[in-house]
C-alpha positions as CSV (number, residue, x, y, z in Angstrom):
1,X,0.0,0.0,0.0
2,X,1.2,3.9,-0.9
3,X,1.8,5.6,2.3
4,X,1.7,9.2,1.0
5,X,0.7,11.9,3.3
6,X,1.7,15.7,2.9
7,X,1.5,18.0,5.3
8,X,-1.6,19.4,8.0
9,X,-2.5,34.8,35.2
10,X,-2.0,40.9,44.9
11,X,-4.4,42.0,40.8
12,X,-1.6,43.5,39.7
13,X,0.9,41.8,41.3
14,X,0.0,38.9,39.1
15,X,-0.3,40.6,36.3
16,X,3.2,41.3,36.5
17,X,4.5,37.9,37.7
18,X,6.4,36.6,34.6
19,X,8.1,38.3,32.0
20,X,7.0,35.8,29.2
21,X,-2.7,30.7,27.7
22,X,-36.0,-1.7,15.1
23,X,-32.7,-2.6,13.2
24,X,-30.4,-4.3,16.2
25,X,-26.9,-2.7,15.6
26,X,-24.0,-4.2,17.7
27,X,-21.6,-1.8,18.3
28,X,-17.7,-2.9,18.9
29,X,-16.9,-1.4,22.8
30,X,-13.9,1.1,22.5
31,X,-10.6,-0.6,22.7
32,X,-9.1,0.7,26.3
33,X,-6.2,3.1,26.2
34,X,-3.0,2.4,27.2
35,X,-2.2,3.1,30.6
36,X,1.1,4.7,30.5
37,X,3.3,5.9,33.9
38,X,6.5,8.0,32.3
39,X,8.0,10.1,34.2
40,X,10.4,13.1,33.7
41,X,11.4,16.5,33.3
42,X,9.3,18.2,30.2
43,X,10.0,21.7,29.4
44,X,6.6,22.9,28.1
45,X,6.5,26.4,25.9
46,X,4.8,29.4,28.1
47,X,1.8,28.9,26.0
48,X,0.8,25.5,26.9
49,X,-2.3,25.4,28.8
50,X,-3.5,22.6,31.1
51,X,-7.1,21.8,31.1
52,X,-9.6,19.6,32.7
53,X,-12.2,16.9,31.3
54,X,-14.4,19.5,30.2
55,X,-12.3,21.3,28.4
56,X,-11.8,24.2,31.2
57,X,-8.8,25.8,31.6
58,X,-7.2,24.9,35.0
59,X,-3.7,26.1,34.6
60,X,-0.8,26.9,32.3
61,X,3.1,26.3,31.9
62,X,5.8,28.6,32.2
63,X,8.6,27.9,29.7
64,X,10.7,26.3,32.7
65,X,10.9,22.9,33.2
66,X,8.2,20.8,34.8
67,X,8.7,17.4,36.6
68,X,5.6,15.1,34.9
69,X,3.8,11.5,34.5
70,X,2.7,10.5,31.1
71,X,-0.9,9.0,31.8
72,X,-2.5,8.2,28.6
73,X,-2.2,9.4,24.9
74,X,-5.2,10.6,23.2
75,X,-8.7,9.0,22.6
76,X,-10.6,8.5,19.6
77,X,-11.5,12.2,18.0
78,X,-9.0,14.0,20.3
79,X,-5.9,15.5,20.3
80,X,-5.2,16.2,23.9
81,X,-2.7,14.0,25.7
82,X,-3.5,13.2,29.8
83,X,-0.6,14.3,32.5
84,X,0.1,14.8,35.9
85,X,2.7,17.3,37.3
86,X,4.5,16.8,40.4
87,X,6.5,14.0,41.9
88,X,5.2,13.2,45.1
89,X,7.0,16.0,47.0
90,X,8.0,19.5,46.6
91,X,5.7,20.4,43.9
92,X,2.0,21.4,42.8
93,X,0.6,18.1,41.2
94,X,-2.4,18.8,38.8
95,X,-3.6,16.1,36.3
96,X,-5.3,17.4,33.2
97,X,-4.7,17.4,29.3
98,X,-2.1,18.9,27.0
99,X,-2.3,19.1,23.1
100,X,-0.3,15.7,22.3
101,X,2.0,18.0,20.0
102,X,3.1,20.2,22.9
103,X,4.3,17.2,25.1
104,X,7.8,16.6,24.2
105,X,7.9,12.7,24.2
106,X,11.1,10.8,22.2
107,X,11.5,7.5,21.1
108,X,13.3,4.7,22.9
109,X,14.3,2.6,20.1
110,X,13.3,2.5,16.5
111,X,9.7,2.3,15.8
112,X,8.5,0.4,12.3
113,X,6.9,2.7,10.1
114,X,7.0,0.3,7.6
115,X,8.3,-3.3,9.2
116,X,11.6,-4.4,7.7
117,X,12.1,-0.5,5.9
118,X,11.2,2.2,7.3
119,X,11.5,3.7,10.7
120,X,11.2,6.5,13.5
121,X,14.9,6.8,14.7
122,X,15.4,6.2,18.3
123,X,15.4,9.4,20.0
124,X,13.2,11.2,17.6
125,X,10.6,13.7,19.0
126,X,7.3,12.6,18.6
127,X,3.4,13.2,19.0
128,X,1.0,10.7,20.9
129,X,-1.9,11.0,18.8
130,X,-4.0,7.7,19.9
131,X,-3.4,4.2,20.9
132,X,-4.2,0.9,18.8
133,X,-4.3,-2.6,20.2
134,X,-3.3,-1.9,23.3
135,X,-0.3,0.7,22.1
136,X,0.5,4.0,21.7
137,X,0.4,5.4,18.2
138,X,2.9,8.2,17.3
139,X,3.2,10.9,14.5
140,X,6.6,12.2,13.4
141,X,6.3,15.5,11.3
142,X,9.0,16.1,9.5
143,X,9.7,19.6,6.9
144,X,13.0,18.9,5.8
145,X,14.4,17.0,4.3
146,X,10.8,15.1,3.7
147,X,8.2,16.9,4.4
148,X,5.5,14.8,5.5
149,X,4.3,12.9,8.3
150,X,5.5,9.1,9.4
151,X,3.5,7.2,12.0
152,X,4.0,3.9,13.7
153,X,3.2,2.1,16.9
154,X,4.9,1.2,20.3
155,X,4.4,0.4,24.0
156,X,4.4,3.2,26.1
157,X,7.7,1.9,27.9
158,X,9.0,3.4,24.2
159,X,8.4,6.4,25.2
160,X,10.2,8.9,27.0
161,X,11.0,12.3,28.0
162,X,14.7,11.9,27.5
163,X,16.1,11.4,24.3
164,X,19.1,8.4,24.5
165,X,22.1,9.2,22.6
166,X,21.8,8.5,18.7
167,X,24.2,5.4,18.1
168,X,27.3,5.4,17.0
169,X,27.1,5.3,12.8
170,X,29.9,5.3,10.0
171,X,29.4,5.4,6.8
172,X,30.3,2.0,5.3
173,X,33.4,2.3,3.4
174,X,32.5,1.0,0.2
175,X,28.9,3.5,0.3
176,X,28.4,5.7,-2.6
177,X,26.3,8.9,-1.9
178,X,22.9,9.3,-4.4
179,X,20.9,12.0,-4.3
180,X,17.5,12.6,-4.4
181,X,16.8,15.2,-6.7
182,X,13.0,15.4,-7.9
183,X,10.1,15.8,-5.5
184,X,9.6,12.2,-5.3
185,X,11.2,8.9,-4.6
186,X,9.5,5.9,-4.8
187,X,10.4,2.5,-2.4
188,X,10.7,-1.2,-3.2
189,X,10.9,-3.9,-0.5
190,X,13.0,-6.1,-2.8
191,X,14.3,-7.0,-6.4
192,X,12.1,-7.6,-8.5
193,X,9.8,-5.3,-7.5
194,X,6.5,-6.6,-7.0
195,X,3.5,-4.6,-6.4
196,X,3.2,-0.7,-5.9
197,X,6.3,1.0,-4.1
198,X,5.8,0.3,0.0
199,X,6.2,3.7,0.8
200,X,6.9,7.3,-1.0
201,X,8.6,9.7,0.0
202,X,8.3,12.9,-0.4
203,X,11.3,16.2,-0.4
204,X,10.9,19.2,1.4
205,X,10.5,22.0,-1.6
206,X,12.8,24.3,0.3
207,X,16.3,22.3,-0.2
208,X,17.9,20.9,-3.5
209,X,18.4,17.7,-2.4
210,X,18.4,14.5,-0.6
211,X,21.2,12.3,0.3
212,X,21.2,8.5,0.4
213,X,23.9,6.1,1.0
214,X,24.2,2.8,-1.2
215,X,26.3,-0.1,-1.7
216,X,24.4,-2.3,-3.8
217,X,22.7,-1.5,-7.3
218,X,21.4,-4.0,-9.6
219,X,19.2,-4.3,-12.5
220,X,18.3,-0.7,-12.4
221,X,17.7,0.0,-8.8
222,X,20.0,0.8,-5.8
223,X,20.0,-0.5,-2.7
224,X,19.3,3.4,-0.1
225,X,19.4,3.6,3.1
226,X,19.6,7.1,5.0
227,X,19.8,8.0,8.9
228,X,18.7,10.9,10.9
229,X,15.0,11.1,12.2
230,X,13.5,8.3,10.4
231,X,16.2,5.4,9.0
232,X,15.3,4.3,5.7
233,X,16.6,0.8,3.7
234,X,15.2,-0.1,0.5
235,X,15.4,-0.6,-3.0
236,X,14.8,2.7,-5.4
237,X,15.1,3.4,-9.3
238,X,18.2,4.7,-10.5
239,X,16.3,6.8,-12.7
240,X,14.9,8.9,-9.7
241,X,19.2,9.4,-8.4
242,X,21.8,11.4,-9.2
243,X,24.9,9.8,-8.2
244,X,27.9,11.9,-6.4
245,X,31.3,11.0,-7.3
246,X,32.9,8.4,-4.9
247,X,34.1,10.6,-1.6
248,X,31.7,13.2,-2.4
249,X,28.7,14.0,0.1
250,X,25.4,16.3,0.2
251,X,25.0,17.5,4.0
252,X,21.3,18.8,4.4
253,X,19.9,21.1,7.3
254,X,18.0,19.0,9.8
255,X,14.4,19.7,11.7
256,X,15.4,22.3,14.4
257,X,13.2,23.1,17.7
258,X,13.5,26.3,20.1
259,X,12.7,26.7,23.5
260,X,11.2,29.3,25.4
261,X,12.7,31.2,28.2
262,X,12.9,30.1,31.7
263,X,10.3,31.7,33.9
264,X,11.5,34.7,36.5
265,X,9.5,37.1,39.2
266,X,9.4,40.4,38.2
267,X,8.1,42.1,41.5
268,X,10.1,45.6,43.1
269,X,10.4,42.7,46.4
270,X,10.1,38.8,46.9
271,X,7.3,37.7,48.0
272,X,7.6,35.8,51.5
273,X,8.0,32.0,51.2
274,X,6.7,29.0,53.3
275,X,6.9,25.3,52.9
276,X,4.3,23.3,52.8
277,X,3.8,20.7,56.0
278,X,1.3,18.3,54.3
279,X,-0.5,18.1,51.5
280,X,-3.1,21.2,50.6
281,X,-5.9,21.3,48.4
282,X,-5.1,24.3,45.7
283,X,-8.5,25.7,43.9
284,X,-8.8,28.9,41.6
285,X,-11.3,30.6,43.4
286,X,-10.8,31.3,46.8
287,X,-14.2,29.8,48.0
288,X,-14.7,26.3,50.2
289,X,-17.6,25.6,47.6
290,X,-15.2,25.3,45.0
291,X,-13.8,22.0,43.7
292,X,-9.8,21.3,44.3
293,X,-8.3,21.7,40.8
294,X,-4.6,19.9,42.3
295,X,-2.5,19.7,45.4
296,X,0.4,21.4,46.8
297,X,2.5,18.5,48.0
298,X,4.4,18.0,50.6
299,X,8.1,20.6,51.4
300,X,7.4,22.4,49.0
301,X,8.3,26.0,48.7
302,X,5.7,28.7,47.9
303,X,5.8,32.2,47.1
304,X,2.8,33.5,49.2
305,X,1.4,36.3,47.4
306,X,-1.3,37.6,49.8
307,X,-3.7,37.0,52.2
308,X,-7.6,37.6,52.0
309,X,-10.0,36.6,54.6
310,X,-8.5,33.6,55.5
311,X,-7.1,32.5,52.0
312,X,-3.4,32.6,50.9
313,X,-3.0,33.3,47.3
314,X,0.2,31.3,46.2
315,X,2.4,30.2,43.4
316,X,5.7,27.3,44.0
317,X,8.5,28.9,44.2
318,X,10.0,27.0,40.8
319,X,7.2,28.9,38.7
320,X,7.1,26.0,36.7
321,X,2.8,26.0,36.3
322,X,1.0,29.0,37.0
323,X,-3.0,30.2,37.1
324,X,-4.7,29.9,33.7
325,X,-6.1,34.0,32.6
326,X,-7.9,35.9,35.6
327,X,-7.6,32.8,37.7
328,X,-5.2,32.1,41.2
329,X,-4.1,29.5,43.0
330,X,-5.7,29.7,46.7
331,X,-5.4,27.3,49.5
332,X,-6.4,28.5,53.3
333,X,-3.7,30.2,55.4
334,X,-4.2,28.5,58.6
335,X,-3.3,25.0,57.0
336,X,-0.5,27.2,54.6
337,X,0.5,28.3,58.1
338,X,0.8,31.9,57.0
């Protein structure tokens, strides 16, 4: 089958807190999620926003880095990925959804994309975008030097929120470098082809070319293979290379991604700081009525902004989640012990 798929928060104080939102029809139950448990260190861009299962904003990330659990990816018809944040201790643990695209999750290991071809690198960043069969399903989206998308399938223990160290490669010896010159290169499994190509793949418009290595050709194919965010090894059509001369290479730009700036207080003084004692129910409204939207967990340090009638309006000292728009993070003073 052709896989060919192009691109798709005192008011004022907090204001100024960051410098940085009678037919009988059987119908097939839904296949359960997987039920994921990653933890890590996730730096989140200051626009990321943390919401509840309604949809409601509850809270939003700072740009610094976030200790966080990986619960489940996405279910059927949405893109938003379930975490907690927090580790137990010294942190404010809420448990919403993310857009899956602004979780930075990496492979482990290779993932097939196409089994025995094609495949997601290990330590490629990826999106969560589902499950299937009891796994996780991920999307690579790649602009250069293919620009399309490349999905494939792994347990969640594939996942991770460090990237390993790529493995050690040389080019083979013997390897002759073939470019890929028009906007399309078609892939064979094996000689003689049978069938359409496995797999297509498709250059980014913005660079002249793309480099393969080969040390096999035969009966008017060569044996490619390529490395870097996806690994590729398959059979193409001469016709569709330019050959480089023996020793020669064509280096081409990879993906880049940017991170925002760590989060700071930009008050004339500090606020005063406490540490928490036990665990204390955090809600946005300061009002006994009002549902707990997360915890502040145990030792840890918070910036206590103010005090009104018997609620402490607070943030954690590491700024690394912070109220959603107009919203705060209360808890009551006499169990803050301010």
């Amino acid at each position: 089958m052709r896989h060919h798929v192009l691109d798709r928060g005192r008011a004022v104080a907090c204001a100024a807190l960051l410098a940085v939102s009678s037919g009988r029809s059987e119908a097939k139950p839904p296949e359960p999620a997987p039920s994921c448990g990653q933890r890590g260190h996730v730096v989140f861009d200051a626009t990321t926003t943390l919401t509840d299962a309604a949809g409601h904003a509850i809270a939003r990330f700072s740009g610094g880095e976030s200790a966080v659990t990986f619960i489940a990816p996405p279910v059927e018809g949405s893109d938003l990925s379930k975490i907690e944040t927090g580790t137990g201790r010294g942190s404010f643990r809420l448990q919403g959804f993310v857009k899956a695209s602004e979780l930075r999750l990496y492979t482990n290991a290779n993932v097939p994309v196409v089994s025995g071809h094609v495949w997601l690198a290990a330590g490629t960043r990826v999106s969560a975008v589902g499950s299937s069969a009891g796994k996780v399903r991920v999307d690579k989206q790649l602009t250069r030097p293919f620009l399309q998308r490349f999905s494939g399938s792994l347990e969640c223990s594939g996942l991770t929120f460090n990237p390993p160290a790529p493995p050690a490669f040389s080019l083979p010896g013997a390897a002759r470098m073939f470019v890929m010159k028009g906007a399309e290169l078609e892939l064979y499994a094996s000689l003689p082809p049978v069938g359409a190509p496995l797999f297509t793949l498709v250059r980014a418009p913005d660079i002249e070319g793309v480099s393969f290595f080969s040390t096999e050709q035969r009966g008017g194919f060569v044996h490619v293979q390529y490395r870097g965010e996806v690994n590729i090894d398959a059979w193409a059509k001469a016709e569709q290379l330019t050959p480089l001369p023996r020793g020669e290479t064509f280096e081409v730009p990879q993906s880049r991604y940017s991170l925002t700036s760590p989060p700071k207080l930009d008050l004339p003084a500090p606020p005063p700081t406490v540490k928490a004692k036990r665990e204390l129910p955090i809600r946005s409204v300061a009002k006994e009525s009002e549902a707990p939207i997360g915890v502040i967990e145990i030792d840890t340090e918070v910036f206590v902004l103010e005090t009104v009638a018997g609620w402490a309006k607070v943030l954690p000292k590491s700024l690394h989640v912070l109220p959603h728009g107009d919203r705060s993070f209360w808890v009551k003073s006499a169990d803050l012990g301010s």
